[in-house]
C-alpha positions in Angstrom: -7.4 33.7 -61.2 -4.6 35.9 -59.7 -7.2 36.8 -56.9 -8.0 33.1 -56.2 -4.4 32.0 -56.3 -3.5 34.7 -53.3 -6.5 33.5 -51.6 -5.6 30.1 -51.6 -1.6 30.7 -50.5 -3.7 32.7 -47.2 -5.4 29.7 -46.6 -2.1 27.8 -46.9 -0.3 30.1 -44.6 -2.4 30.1 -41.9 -2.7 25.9 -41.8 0.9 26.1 -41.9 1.2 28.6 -38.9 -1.7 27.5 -36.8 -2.7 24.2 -38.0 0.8 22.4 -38.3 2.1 24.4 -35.6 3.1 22.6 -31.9 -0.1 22.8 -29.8 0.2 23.2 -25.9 -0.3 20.2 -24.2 -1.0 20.9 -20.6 -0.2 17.0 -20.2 3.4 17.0 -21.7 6.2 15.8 -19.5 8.1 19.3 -17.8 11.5 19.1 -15.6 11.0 17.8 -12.3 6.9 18.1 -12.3 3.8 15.6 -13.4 2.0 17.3 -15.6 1.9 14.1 -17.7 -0.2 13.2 -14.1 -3.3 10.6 -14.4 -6.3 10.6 -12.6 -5.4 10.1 -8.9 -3.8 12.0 -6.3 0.0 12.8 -6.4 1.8 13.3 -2.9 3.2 16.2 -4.9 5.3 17.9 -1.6 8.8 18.3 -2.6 10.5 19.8 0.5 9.6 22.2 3.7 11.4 24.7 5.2 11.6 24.5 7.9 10.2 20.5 8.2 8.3 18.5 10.4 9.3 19.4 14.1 11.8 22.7 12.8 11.9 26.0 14.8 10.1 28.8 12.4 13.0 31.5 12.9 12.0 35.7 13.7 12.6 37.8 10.7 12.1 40.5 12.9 14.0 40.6 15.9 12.6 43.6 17.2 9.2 42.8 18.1 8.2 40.9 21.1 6.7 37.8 18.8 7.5 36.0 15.7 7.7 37.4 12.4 8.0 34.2 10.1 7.6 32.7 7.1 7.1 29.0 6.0 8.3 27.5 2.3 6.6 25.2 0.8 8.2 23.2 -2.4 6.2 21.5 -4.8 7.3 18.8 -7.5 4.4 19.5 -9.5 3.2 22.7 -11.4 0.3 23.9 -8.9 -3.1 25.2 -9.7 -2.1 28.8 -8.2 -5.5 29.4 -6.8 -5.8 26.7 -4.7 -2.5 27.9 -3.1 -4.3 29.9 -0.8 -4.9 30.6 3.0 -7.9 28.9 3.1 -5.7 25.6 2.4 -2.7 26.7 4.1 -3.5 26.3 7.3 -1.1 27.1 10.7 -2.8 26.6 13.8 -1.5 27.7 17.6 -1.8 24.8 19.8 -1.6 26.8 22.8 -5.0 28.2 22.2 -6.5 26.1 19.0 -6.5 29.6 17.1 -5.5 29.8 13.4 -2.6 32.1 12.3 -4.8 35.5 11.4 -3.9 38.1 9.1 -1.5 35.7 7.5 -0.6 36.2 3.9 0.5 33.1 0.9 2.4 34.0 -2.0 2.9 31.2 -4.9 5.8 31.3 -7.3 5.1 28.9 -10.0 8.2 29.2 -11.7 9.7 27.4 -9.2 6.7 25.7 -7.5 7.1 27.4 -4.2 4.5 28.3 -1.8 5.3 31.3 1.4 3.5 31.3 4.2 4.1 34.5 5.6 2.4 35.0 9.2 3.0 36.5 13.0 3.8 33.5 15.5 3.5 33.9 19.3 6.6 33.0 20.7 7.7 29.5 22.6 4.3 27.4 21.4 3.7 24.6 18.7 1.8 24.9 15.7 0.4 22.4 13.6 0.7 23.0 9.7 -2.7 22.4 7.2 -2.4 21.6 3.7 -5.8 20.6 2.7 -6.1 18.2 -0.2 -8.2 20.4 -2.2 -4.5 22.0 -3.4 -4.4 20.7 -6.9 -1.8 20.8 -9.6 -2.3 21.6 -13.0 -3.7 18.7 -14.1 -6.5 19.2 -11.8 -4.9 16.3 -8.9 -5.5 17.3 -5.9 -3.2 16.2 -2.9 -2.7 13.2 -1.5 -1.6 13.7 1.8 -1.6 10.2 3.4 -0.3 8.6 0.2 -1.9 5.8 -0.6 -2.8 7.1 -4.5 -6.6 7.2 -3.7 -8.9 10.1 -3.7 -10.0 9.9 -0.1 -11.3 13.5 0.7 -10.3 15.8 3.8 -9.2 14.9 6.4 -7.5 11.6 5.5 -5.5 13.3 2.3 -4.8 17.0 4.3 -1.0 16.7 4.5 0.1 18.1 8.5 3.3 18.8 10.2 4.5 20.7 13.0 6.7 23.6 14.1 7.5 25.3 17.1 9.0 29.0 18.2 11.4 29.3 21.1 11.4 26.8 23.7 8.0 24.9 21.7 7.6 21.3 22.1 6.7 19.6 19.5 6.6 16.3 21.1 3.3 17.6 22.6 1.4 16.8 19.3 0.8 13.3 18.0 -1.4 12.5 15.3 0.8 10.0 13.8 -1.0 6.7 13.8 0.4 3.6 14.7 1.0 0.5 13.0 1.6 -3.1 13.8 5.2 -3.8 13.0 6.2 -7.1 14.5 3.8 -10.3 15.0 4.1 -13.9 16.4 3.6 -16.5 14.6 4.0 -15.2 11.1 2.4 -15.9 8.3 3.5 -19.9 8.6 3.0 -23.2 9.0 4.0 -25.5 12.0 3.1 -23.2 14.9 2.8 -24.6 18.7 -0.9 -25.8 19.4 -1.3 -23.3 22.2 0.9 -20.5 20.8 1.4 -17.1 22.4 -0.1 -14.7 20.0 2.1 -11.5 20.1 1.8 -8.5 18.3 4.1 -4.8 18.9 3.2 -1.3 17.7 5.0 1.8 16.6 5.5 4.6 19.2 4.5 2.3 22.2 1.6 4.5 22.6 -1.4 2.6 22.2 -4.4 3.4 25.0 -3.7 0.0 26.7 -7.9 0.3 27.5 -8.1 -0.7 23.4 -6.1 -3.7 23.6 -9.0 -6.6 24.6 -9.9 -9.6 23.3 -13.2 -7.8 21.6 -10.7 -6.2 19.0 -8.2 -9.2 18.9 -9.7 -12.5 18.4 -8.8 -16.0 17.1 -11.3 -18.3 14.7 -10.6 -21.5 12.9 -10.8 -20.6 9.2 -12.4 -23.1 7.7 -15.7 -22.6 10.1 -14.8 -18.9 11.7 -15.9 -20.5 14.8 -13.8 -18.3 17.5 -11.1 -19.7 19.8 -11.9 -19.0 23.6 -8.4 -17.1 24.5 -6.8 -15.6 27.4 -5.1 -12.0 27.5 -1.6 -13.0 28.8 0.1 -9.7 28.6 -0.7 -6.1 27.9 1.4 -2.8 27.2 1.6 0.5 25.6 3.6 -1.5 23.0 2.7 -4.9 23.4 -0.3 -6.9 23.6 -0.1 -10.9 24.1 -2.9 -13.6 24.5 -3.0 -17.0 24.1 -5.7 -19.8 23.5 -7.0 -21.5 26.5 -6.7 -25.1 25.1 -4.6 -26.5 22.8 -5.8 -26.2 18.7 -6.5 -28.6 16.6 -3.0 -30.6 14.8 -2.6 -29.3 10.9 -5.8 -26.5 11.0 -5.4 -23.1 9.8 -6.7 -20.7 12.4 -7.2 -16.6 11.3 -5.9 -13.8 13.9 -7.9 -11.2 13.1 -7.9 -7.4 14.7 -10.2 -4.8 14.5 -8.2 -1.9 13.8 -10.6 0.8 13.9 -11.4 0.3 17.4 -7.6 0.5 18.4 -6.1 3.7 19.2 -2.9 5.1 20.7 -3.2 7.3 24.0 -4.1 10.7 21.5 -6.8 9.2 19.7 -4.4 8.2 16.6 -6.9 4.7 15.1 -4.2 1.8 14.1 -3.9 1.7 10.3 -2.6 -2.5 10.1 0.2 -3.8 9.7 3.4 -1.4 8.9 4.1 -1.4 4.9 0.6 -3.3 4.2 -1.9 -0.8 4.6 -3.6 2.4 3.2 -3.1 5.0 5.6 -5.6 6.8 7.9 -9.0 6.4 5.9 -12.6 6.7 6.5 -12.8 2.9 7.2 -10.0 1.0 8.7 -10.6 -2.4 8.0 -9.7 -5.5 9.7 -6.0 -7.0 9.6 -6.0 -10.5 9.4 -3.6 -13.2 8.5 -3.4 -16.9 9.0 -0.9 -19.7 10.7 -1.2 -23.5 10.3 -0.2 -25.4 13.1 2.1 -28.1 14.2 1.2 -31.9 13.0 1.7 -34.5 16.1 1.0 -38.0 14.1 1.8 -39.4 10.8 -1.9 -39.1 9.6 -2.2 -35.6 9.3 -0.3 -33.1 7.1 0.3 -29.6 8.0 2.2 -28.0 5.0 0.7 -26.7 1.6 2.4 -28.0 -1.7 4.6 -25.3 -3.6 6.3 -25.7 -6.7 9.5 -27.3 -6.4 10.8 -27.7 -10.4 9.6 -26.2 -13.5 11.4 -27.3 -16.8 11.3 -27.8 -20.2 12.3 -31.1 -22.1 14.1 -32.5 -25.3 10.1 -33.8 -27.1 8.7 -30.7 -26.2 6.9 -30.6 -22.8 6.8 -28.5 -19.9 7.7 -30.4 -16.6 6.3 -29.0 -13.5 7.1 -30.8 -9.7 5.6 -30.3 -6.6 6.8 -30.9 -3.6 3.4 -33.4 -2.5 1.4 -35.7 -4.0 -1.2 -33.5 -5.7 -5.2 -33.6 -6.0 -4.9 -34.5 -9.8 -8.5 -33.3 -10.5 -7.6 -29.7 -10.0 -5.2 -30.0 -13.1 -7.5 -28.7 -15.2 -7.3 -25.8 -17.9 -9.0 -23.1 -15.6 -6.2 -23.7 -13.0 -3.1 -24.1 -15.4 -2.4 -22.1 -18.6 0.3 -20.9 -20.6 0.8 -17.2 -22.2 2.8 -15.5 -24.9 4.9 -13.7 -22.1 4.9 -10.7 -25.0 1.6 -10.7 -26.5 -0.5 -12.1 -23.9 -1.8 -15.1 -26.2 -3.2 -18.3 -24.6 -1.0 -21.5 -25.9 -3.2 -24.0 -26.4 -1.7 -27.9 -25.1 -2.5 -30.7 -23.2 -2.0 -31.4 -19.3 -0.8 -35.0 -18.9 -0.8 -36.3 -15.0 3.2 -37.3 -13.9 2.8 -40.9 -12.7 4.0 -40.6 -9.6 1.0 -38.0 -8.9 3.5 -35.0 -7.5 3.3 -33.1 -11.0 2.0 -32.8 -14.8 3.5 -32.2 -18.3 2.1 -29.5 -20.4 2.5 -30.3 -24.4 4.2 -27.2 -26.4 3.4 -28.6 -29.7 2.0 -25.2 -30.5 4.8 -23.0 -29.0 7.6 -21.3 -31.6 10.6 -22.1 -30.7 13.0 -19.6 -28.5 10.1 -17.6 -27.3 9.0 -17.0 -23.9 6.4 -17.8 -22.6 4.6 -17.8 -18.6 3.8 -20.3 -16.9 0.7 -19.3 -14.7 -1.2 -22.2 -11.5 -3.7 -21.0 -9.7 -3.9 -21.3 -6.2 -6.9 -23.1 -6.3 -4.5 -26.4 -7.1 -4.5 -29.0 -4.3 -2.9 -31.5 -2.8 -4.3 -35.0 -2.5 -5.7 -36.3 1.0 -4.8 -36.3 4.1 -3.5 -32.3 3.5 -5.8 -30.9 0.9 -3.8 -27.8 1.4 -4.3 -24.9 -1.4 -1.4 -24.2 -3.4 1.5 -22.1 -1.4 2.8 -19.9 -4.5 4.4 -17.6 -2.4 5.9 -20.1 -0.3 5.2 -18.5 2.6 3.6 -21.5 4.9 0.4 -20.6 3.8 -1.6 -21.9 0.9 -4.7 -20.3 -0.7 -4.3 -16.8 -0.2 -4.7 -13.9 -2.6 -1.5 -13.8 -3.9 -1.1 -17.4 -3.7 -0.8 -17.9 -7.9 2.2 -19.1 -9.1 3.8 -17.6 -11.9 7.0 -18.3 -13.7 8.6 -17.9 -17.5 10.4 -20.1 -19.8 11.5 -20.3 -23.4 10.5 -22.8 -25.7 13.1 -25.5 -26.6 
């Protein structure tokens, strides 16, 4: 009995020290790292020293070239053998030769990578970090941002440094981006407008800039819009249709990025803020204007919401600024949520007289809770228009983000 009784408080120890003890998680939240990561790529590069376009300075004065060394900072806890030369790449552009007989040293307890290497002196050199650098979690780099897994060489991470009397400006692979365009996104545009786009760094190969990669259709039939090039610069390109367009159509500008390039081979990514970085396939930017309306009988401008409210019997009041398609009222293209749980309310849609809006019964909504409010963009308005819903209020109606949502409380 005694033997049994010892055996047993063994056992009992032993759950207590192993069993109930804290396991290491590898995914638990650390100090300034992302160990708690998920499964994409992290732009996990903290700092450089020195950074993009810095002088690398001599440690050794005494030789004829550089004796350098290049710090890397990390926010994330890295995978220490992926921290290696073979993905730490510094490349001579005077002759196109990798750095030899170069040494890295990681130091994980404060994420920092050295490149340690001999420079020649006065030259630029282009700096590698392949994505297949990983952190702990087993992420590996994400060097042009965009939270995807695209692969070398659209995630390797580069920047440049010089030595001496280097210039750095002598190296481009940033790629432009549209940044300015005319007409917007937008309704009431001119009937023979002048189409104008602009691109970061003024660079483009001005060869690139035709009317093959810029082109104008009418959306509803993509049948193309014979156009004229009016204008065409490193920074600039403008082209206009030949005759006027149609009153109260939308037309689609559409350009074919990949085939655009700046003067060092740099393809055009889209428009600045709206796109995924340099990737194997660049699509298309596109975006669409409506134009101007010359005659009463026509109507150039999509409905958008103008009023949403709740009232004293219980009922949801929504306006628009049009008279609406009342078909489209339907349950698929109107509902209402539990804004917390997610929970269809069930009521019924009643068409506003007057045609501009509808009442949506709350009989089964608890008082003082909140709830969303979500129309699809599929709602129209009646004839002559016929216009999508313009959620976003942009000009525009029908697009992808075109939905309109909103929240209220129950009276």
């Amino acid at each position: 009995m005694l033997k049994k009784g010892i055996i047993l408080t063994v056992v009992l120890l032993l759950v207590l020290m192993f069993g109930c003890a804290k396991k290491e998680n590898p995914f638990s939240p650390q100090k300034d790292g992302f160990n708690n990561a998920v499964a994409q790529n992290i732009s996990f590069i903290a700092a450089l020293n020195p950074g993009d376009g810095g002088t690398i300075q001599d440690l050794n004065p005494s030789t004829t070239e550089i004796e350098g060394e290049l710090d890397i900072y990390f926010n994330d806890f890295m995978d220490a053998s992926t921290i290696t030369s073979s993905n730490i790449i510094v490349r001579d552009t005077t002759n196109g030769v990798a750095i030899q007989n170069a040494s890295v040293t990681y130091y994980p307890e404060i994420k920092k990578a050295v490149f340690t290497g001999t420079f020649s002196n006065d030259a630029v050199f282009v700096v590698t970090l392949k994505c297949n650098i990983k952190n702990k979690a087993g992420v590996e780099l994400d060097g042009n941002g965009n939270g995807l897994q695209d692969g070398s060489p659209y995630d390797d991470f580069k920047y440049r440094l010089k030595t001496g009397s280097g210039n750095v400006n002598t190296v481009d692979f940033e790629h432009p981006e549209i940044n300015f365009k005319i007409p917007g996104i937008q309704n009431a545009v001119s009937l023979k407008p002048a189409i104008t786009l602009t691109f970061t760094g003024a660079d483009i190969d001005t060869n690139t800039l035709t009317l093959s990669n810029f082109n104008l259709t009418k959306t509803s039939n993509q049948v193309a819009v014979s156009c004229s090039l009016v204008a065409v610069s490193p920074g600039t390109i403008i082209f206009t249709p030949k005759d006027s367009l149609d009153q109260a159509t939308q037309y689609t500008v559409t350009v074919k990025c990949a085939n655009v390039t700046d003067t060092s081979g740099n393809v055009l990514l889209g428009f600045q803020g709206e796109n995924q970085g340099w990737i194997e396939n660049i699509p298309d930017y596109t975006w669409d204007f409506i134009t101007d309306v010359t005659d009463t009988l026509h109507d150039g401008t999509p409905p958008t919401v103008t009023s949403v409210n709740t009232s004293s019997t219980g009922e949801l009041i929504v306006k628009f600024d049009d008279d609406m398609d009342t078909s489209t009222f339907t349950s698929t293209n109107i509902r209402v949520y539990n804004n917390a749980t997610g929970q269809n309310l069930v009521g019924s849609i009643i068409n506003e007289a007057d045609g501009k809006g509808f009442r949506y019964t709350l009989e089964n909504a608890t008082s003082g809770t909140t709830y969303k409010l979500w129309i699809s963009k599929d709602v129209k308005e009646a004839d002559p228009g016929e216009w999508n819903l313009d959620g976003n209020s942009n000009g525009v109606g029908g697009e992808y983000d075109d939905d309109y949502v909103t929240t209220f409380t129950a009276p």
